[in-house]
C-alpha positions in Angstrom: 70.9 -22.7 50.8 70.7 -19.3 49.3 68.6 -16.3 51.1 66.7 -13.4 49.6 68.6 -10.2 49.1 65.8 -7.9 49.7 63.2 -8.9 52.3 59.4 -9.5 50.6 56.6 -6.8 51.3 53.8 -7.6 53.0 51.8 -5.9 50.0 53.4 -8.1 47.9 53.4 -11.4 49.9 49.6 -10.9 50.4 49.1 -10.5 46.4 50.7 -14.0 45.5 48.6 -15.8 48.6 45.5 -14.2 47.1 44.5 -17.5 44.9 45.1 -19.9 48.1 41.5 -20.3 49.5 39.6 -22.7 50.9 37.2 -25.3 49.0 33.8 -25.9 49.2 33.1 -29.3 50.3 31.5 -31.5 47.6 28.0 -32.8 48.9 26.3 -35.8 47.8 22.1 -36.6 48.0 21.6 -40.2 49.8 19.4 -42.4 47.5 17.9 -44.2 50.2 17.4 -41.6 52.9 17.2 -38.1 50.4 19.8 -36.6 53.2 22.5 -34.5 51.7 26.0 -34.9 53.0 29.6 -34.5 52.3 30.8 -37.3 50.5 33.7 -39.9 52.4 31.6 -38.7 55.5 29.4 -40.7 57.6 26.1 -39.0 58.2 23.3 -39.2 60.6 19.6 -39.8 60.0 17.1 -40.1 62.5 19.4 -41.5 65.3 21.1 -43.9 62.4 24.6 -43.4 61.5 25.1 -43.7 57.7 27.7 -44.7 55.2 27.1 -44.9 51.5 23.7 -45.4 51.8 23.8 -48.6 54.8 23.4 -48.4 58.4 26.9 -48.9 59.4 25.5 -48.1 63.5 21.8 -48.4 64.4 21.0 -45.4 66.9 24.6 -44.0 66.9 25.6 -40.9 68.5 28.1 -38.7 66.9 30.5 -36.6 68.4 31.8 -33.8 66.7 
């Protein structure tokens, strides 16, 4: 495998790294309930555990 010759800059490491960022998570608006959430997530409303709009577990607890 072949190496560098010259060893890269810190200056210069940190300027090609500058575009890699973190996303913002897309959120979605339940239709049934009106409770925003991320989407591909379950989400709980008023002790209910949701999942695309159904009751997947009445009076869940999460744990996050």
């Amino acid at each position: 495998m072949p190496h560098p010759k010259r060893k890269i800059s810190k200056t210069r490491r940190d300027k090609r790294r500058t575009h890699q960022n973190a996303a913002v998570p897309t959120l979605s608006t339940c239709a049934n309930t009106g409770e925003i959430h991320v989407r591909h997530r379950a989400y709980q409303v008023d002790g209910n555990l949701y999942y695309r709009g159904k009751i997947v577990i009445p009076g869940a607890v999460t744990v996050e």
